[in-house]
Structures are given as C-alpha cells and as structure tokens.
C-alpha positions as CSV (number, residue, x, y, z in Angstrom):
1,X,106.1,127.2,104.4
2,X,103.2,127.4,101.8
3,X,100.4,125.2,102.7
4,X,100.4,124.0,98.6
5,X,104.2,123.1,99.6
6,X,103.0,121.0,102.7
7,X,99.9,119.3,100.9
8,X,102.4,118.0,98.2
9,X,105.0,116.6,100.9
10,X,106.3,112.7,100.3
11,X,105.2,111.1,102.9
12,X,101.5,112.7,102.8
13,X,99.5,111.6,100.0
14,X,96.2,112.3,98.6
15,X,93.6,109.8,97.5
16,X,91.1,110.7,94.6
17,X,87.6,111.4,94.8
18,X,85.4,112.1,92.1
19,X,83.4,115.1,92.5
20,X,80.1,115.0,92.6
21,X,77.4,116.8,91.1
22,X,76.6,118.8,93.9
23,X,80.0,120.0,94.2
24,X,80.0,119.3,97.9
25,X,83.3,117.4,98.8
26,X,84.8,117.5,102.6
27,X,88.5,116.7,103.0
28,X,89.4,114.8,105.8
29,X,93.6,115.1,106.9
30,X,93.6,110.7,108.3
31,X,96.5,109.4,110.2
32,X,98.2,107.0,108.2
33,X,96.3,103.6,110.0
34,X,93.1,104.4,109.3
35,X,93.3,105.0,106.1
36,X,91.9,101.7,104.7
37,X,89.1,102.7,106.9
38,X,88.5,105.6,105.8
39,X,88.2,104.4,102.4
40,X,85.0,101.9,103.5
41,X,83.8,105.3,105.3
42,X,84.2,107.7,102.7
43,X,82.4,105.3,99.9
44,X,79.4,104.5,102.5
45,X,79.3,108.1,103.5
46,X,79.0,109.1,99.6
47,X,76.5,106.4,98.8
48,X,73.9,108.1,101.7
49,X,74.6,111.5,101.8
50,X,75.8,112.2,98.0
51,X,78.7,114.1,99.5
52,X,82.8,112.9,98.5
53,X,85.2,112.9,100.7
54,X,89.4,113.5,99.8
55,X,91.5,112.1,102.4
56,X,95.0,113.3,102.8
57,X,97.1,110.5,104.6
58,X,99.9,110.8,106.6
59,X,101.7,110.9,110.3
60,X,99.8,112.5,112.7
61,X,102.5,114.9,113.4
62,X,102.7,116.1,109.9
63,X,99.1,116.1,109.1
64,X,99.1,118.6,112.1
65,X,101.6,120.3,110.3
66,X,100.0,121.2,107.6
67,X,97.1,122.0,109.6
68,X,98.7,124.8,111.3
69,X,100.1,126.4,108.1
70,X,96.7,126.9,106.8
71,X,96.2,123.9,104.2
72,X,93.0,123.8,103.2
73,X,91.0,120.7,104.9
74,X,87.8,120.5,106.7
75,X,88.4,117.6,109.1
76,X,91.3,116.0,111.6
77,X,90.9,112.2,112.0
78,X,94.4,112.1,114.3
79,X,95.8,108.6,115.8
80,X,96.0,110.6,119.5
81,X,94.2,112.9,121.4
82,X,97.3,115.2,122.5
83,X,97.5,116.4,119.4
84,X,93.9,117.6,118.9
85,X,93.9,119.2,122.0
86,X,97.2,120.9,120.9
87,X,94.9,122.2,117.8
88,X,92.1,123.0,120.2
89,X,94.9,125.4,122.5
90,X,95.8,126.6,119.3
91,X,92.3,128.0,118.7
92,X,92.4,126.0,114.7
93,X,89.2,124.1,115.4
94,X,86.1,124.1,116.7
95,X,86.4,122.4,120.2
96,X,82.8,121.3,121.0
97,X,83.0,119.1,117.7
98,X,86.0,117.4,119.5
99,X,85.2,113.3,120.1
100,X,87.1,110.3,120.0
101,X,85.9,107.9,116.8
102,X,87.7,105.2,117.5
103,X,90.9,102.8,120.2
104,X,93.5,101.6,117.8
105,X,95.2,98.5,119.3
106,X,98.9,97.7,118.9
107,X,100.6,94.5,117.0
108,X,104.1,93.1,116.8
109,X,104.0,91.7,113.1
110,X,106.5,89.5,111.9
111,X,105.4,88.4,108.5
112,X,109.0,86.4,107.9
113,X,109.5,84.1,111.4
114,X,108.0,83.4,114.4
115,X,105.7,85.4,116.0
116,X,107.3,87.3,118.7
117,X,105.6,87.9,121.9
118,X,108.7,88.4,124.5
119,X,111.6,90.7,125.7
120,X,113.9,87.7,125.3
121,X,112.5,87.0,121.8
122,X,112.8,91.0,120.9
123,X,116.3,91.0,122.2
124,X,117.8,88.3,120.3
125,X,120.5,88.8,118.4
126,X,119.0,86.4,115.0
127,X,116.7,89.9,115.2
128,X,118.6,92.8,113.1
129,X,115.9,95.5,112.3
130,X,113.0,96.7,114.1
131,X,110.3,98.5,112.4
132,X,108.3,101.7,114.4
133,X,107.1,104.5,113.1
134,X,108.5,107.8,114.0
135,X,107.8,108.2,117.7
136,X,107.4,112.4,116.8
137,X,105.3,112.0,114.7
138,X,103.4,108.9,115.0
139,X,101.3,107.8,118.1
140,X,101.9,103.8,117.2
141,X,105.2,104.8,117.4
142,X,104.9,106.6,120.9
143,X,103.5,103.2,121.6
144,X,105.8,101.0,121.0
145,X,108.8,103.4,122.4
146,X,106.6,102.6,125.8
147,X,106.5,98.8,125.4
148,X,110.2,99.0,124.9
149,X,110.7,101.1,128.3
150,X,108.0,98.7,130.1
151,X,110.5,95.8,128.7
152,X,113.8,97.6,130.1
153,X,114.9,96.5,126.7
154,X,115.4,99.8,124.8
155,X,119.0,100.5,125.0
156,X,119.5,96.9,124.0
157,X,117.2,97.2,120.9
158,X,118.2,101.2,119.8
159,X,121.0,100.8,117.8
160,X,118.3,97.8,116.0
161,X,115.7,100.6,114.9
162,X,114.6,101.4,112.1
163,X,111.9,104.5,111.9
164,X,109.2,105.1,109.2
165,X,107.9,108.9,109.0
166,X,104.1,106.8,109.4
167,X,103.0,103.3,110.1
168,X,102.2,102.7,106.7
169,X,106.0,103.1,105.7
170,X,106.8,101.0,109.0
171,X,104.7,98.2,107.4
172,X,106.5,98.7,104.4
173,X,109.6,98.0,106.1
174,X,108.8,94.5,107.4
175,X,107.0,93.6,104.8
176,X,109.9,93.9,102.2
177,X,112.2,92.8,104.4
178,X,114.2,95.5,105.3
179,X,113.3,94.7,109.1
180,X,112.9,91.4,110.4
181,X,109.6,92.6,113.1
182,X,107.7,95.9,113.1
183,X,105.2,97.7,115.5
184,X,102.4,98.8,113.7
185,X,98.7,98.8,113.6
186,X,96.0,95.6,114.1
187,X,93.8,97.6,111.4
188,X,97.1,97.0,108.7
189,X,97.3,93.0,109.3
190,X,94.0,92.3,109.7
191,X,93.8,89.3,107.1
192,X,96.8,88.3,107.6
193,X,97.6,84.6,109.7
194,X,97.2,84.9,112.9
195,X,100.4,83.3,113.4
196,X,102.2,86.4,112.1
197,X,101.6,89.2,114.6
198,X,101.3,89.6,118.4
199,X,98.7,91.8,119.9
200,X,100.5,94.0,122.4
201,X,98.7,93.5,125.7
202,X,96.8,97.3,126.7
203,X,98.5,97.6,130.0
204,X,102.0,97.7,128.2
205,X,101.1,101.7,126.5
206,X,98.7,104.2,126.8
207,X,95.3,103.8,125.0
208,X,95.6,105.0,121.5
209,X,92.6,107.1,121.7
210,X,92.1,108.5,118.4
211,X,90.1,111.9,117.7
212,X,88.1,113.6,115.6
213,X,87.6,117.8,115.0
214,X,86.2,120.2,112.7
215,X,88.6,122.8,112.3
216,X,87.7,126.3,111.6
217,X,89.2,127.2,108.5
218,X,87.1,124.1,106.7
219,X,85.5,126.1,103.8
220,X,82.9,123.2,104.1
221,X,81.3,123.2,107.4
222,X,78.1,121.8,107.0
223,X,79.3,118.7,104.6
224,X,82.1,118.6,106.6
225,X,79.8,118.1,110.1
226,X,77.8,115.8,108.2
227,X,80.6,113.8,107.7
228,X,81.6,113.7,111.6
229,X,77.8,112.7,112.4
230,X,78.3,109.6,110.1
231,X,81.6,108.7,112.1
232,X,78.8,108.3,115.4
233,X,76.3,106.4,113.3
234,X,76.4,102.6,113.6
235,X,77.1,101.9,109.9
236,X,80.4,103.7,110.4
237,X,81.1,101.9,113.8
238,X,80.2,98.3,112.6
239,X,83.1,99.6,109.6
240,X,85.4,100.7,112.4
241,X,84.9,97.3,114.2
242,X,85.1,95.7,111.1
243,X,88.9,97.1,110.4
244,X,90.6,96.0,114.3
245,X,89.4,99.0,116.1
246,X,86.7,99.8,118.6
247,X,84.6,102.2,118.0
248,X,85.3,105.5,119.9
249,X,82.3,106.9,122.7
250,X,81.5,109.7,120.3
251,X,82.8,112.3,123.3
C-alpha cells in the first residue's frame, strides 16, 4: 500500500498548518485523544520556536500503519507504549529519543442518563449500545476490554458493542446517540458536567502510558527534536495537565 494511499485513509485526518517563513514544519502522527492537545501544543510550540507543526490524527494502530509503509512524518505521539516499542524492534525510530509525554486516564461518559459507575448499572438491560473504540487499534479501547473482564460482565455486554476505528469516533457515537454510554478519554469531556462521566478507577486497566519517538525517516530531525524537547518543558506539561492528563516523566 502507497504511503499517499494511507495518509489519505477515512479515519486519519490531517489538520492544517500554515507554513512558515522558514519553511521548517515537523509533522507529528497523534493518537486520536490528544489531539485537542496537540493543537494548544502545536500553537505554543510555533509562537516560541517559529516552527509549524501538521498533525495527522488517528488510532494508534493505524497511525502505526502508516508509519511502517513509509508515510512521511517526523514524530509518533502514540496512546501506548507497546506499540512504540514495536516501532523501536522494528528499527523505524530512533530509540534513545523514546519517552513517555504523558498518563491518559479512562472515563465512562454518559452524556444522555445517569452517570454510570457499576457492573449492575452497565449490565442493565434499559442500556442498548456501548461505545469503545477498536480494542486493535485503540489503547482506550484495550482499556475498557479490561474493565469489562475485571467486571466478569463481558459476555453479558458483547452482543451491546459498538466499536469506533478511534476514540474520537467512539465519542461520536454517544454523543449522537447512537449508544447510550461510551468508554473514551477524560481529555474529550473535560468541560463537560461532572455528572455525565465516571472516572474509571486505575486499578481496573493498565496505565495508559502514552509515548513519544522520533522516527528515522523524519526528513526534519532537528525541528522535529525541537519539537519533542518542548513536549519536556513545563509550558507543554501545565497544557497536558490542563487537557485531563498527567504529564509523562520525560523517560
């Protein structure tokens, strides 16, 4: 498949970016959560350093994808760590610039009832769809396939799901109706009543440790390293706080 092909696929999607003067501009592949993020970052980013950044947005999965085909982006902001480390075996980036930027955290949003924050609640039959995003391709969806196990409750709730190829189709889904609750990230509700979602307690999944790399085909390295300095600095952590994350270690 022709990396052209992949960068033009439905559920990716490119945001605009003017270019600047310089002509330096560093894209950045973003899971599909962070991307409201990365929009703050990107326009702090361009305001200190003069330098644009062009996200590409999508699921994890298929960002990888695309990243293994050859498209031509300078950095990975992924919503796991396996898959970086997959890209890393691969020999696609350059390992020592390998760190975690920030721990996503996952909600139970339910925009159109009560908030639901129990295996009886999730089980109940007034409940017809539930919203995660493709567990394949989507860590937040890997997640909440574990809080289902940890419940007991999955064959119960299977025949109930409904799967978006990202989380930012899986919030789609709730919030048009076309489920009735939804798994998906704190960063996408944040604003909304607190009455409407539940935060999953930790212990119920594995962190959601997301990373960061430099990959070695980026035709930008030095913007592009530039970039994944800023991601350290604490005017792109308070951001990351800001959005319902914490801020990664930087390792």
């Amino acid at each position: 498949m022709a990396a052209g092909a992949l960068l033009a696929c439905a559920a990716c999607r490119q945001h605009g970016a003017d270019t600047p003067s310089s002509g330096e501009v560093v894209r950045v592949a973003v899971a599909a959560n962070f991307a409201a993020a990365q929009d703050s970052l990107a326009i702090r980013f361009r305001q200190e350093t003069g330098i644009a950044v062009t996200p590409i947005v999508g699921a994890t999965g298929q960002l990888r994808a695309q990243i293994v085909y050859g498209a031509p982006i300078d950095v990975f902001l992924a919503a796991d760590r396996a898959t970086v480390h997959s890209l890393d075996t691969a020999r696609l980036t350059i390992p020592e610039s390998h760190f975690t930027y920030a721990r996503g955290t996952l909600v139970l949003y339910t925009p159109h009832r009560s908030v639901i924050n129990t295996a009886a609640a999730l089980t109940d039959t007034s409940l017809h769809h539930l919203a995660i995003a493709d567990p394949g391709n989507a860590p937040y969806g890997r997640a909440a396939m574990e809080v289902l196990n940890r419940w007991k409750i999955r064959a119960r709730v299977e025949k109930r799901l409904v799967r978006g190829e990202s989380v930012s189709q899986t919030l789609q889904f709730v919030e048009s109706g076309a489920a009735d609750a939804a798994f998906v990230a704190l960063s996408q509700v944040r604003g909304r009543p607190a009455d409407q979602y539940w935060i999953v307690p930790d212990s119920l999944y594995t962190p959601i440790l997301q990373d960061a790399v430099l990959l070695v085909r980026a035709g930008r390295k030095d913007a592009a390293q530039k970039y994944l300095a800023y991601l350290r600095s604490d005017s792109a952590r308070a951001i990351i706080t800001a959005f319902g994350y914490t801020p990664g270690d930087g390792k």
